[in-house]
Structures are given as structure tokens and as C-alpha cells.
C-alpha positions in Angstrom: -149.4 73.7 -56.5 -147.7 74.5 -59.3 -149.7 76.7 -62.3 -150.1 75.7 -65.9 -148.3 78.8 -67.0 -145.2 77.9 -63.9 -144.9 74.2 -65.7 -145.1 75.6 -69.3 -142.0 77.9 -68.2 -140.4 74.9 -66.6 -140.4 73.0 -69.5 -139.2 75.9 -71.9 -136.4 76.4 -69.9 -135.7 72.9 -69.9 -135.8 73.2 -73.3 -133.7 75.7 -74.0 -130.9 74.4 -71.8 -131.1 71.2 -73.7 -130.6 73.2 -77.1 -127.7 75.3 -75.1 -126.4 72.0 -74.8 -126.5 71.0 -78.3 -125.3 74.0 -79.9 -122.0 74.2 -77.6 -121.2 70.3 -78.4 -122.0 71.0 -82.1 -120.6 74.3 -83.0 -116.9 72.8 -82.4 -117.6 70.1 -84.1 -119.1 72.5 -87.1 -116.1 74.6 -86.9 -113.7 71.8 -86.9 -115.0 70.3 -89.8 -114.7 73.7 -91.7 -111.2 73.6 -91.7 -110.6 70.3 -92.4 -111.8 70.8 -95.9 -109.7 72.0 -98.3 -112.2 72.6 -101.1 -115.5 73.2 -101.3 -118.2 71.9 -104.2 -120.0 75.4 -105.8 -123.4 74.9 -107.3 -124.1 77.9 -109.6 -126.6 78.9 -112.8 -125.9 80.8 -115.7 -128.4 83.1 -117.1 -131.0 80.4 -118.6 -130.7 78.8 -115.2 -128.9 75.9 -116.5 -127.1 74.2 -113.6 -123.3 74.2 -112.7 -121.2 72.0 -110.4 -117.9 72.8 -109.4 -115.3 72.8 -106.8 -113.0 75.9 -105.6 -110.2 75.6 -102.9 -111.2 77.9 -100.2 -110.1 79.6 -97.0 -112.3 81.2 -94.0 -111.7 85.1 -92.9 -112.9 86.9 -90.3 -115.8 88.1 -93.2 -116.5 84.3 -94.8 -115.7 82.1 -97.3 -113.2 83.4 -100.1 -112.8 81.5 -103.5 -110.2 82.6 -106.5 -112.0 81.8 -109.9 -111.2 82.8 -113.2 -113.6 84.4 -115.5 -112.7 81.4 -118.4 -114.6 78.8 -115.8 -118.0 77.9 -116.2 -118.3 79.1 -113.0 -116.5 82.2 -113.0 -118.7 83.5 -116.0 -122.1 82.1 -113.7 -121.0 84.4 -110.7 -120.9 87.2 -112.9 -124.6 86.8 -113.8 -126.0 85.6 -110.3 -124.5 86.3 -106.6 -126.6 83.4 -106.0 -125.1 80.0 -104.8 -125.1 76.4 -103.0 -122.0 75.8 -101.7 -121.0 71.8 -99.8 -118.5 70.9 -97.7 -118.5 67.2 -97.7 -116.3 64.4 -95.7 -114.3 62.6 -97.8 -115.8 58.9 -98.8 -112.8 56.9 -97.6 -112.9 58.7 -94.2 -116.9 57.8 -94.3 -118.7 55.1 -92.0 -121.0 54.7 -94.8 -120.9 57.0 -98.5 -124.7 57.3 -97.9 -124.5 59.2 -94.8 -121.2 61.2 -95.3 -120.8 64.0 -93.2 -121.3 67.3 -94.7 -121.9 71.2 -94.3 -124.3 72.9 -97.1 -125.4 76.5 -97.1 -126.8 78.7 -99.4 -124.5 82.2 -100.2 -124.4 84.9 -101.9 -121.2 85.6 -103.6 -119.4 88.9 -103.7 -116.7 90.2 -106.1 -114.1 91.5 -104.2 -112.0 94.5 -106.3 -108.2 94.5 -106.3 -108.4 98.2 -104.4 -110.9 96.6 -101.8 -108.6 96.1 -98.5 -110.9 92.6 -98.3 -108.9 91.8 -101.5 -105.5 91.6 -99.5 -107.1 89.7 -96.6 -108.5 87.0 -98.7 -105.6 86.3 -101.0 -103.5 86.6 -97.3 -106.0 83.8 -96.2 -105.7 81.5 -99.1 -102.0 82.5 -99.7 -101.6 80.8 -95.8 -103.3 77.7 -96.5 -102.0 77.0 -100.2 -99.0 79.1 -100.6 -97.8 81.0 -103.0 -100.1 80.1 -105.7 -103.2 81.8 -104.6 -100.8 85.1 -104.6 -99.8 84.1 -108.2 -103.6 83.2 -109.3 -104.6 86.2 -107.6 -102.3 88.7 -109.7 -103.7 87.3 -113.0 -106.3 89.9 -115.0 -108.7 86.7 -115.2 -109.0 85.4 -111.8 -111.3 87.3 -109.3 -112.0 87.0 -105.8 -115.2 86.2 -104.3 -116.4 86.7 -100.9 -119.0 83.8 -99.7 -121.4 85.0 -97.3 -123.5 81.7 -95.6 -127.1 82.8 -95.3 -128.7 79.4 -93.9 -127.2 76.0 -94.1 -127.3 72.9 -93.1 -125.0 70.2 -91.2 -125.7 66.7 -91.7 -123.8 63.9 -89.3 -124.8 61.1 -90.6 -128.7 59.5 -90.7 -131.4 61.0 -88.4 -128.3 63.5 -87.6 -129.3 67.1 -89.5 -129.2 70.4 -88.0 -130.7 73.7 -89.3 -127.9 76.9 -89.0 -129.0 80.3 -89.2 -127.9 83.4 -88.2 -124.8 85.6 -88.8 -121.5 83.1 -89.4 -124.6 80.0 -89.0 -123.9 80.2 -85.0 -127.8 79.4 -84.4 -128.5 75.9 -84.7 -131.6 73.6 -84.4 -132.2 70.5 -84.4 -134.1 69.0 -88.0 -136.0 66.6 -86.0 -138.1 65.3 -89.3 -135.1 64.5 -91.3 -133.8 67.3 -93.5 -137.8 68.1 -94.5 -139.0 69.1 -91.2 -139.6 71.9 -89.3 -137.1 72.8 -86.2 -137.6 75.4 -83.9 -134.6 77.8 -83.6 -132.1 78.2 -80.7 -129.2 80.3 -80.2 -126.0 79.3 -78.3 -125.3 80.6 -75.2 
């Protein structure tokens, strides 16, 4: 006869095989979707907390997310005052089912300044520099523009309706399932 505390086990470890499951289907598809964007929309404040949106081309390193940005943007001069920021990664509409449920990737990140005598500097402009070209090199070696490191703290990926999953952890590698729409409470898992 099997004991209360033998079936509550059983079904945890039901559980957690069925959230193993989930997180190696979905971190794949996370990942893939990463690189197919090109750019990525910033949400930023400036120091009266009035609210920015912009959009930075971007290329993933070994250490996160790196942006080029001038200090003459709005949003250059905003990550100057706050490492704070929202960053989206969103499908594009004509490759959409529907534009109400596009696909999309949001995390909140805190932005670091990378200095020209940083050997992070030379990895990020290498990054960028191999998915844009030469441009990022030639943006890169002007006074105004500065690189930024984004660092993903929690986010969120969204496949469509009824479709959101919590990520957490270092690089978002946990994942959980929103199981109350983007409002509701999910319990965590980590992949295996």
C-alpha cells in the first residue's frame, strides 16, 4: 500500500520529468529564435523617468547581449543615467499567424558600458563586426558610440496565446511554464 508521502514523491517526480521535457523542447526553440533577430526593441528612462523606445542591432557573446549606441541618441544619453532596461525580441508581423499573438522574447537587463581597454570591448565589436560587417568596426571606433553589455535578469517568452513561459536563471536556461497567462504564478524548473 503505497504511503501518502510515496504518492506525493511520485507525482513530483512526474512533475519534474514533465518540466525536463518542456525545457529541452523549448530551449532550442528560445535559442533559435535569438538568432533569427537581427535587432532588438530597447525600452529605457531618462532621469525624470520619462519613457524611451528604441531599437539597436545586436549580437549574442559568450557574456550576453551587446548593442553599439551613440551618446547623441535618446537612448544612448538614457543608459548613461540608468543600467536599467526592457529589452524585446519580437517575430516579425508578416512571418505572424496572427499580429496579436506574435512570438516574442522579453527580459529585463541591466546594461553595462564596456571601455575601449576592456578585452569584452574587442569580443563584442568581433561579435557584431561578424554579423553586420564592417560597420560595427567603423561605429565602434567613433568617440560617440559606446558599447554596452546586456545582461538578461528574468524574461519572458511568449509563443503565441495561452503559450508564455517564465526564464530565470543565469543566460534564462530555467524555464516555467506561465500557466495563468503572463499574470500568473509558475513554479520554477531547471533543464536537465
Amino acid at each position: 500500500m503505497t504511503t501518502r508521502i510515496e504518492q506525493r514523491i511520485d507525482e513530483q517526480q512526474a512533475e519534474n520529468h514533465k518540466q525536463e521535457r518542456l525545457a529541452s523542447k523549448l530551449l532550442p526553440e528560445i535559442n533559435q529564435f535569438k538568432h533569427s533577430r537581427h535587432t532588438l526593441q530597447l525600452a529605457t528612462c531618462d532621469q525624470h523617468g520619462l519613457p524611451n523606445a528604441s531599437y539597436a542591432p545586436f549580437a549574442l557573446a559568450d557574456k550576453g547581449f551587446y548593442i553599439l549606441v551613440s551618446d547623441m541618441a535618446r537612448h544612448g544619453m538614457n543608459l548613461k543615467q540608468s543600467s536599467l532596461v526592457s529589452v524585446m525580441l519580437l517575430e516579425d508581423e508578416n512571418e505572424a499567424k496572427t499580429v496579436f499573438a506574435r512570438k516574442r522574447l522579453t527580459f529585463d537587463a541591466h546594461a553595462k558600458c564596456i571601455g575601449r581597454d576592456n578585452p569584452d570591448f574587442n569580443l563584442g565589436v568581433a561579435a557584431l563586426t561578424a554579423r553586420f560587417g564592417d560597420m560595427s568596426a567603423e561605429l565602434a571606433a567613433l568617440a560617440d558610440f559606446n558599447l554596452y553589455q546586456l545582461r538578461p535578469q528574468q524574461g519572458l517568452y511568449v509563443k503565441g496565446f495561452g503559450q508564455a513561459f517564465k526564464l530565470s536563471g543565469d543566460e534564462l536556461l530555467e524555464v516555467s511554464w506561465q500557466n495563468a497567462g503572463q499574470h500568473g504564478v509558475a513554479q520554477s524548473l531547471s533543464p536537465a
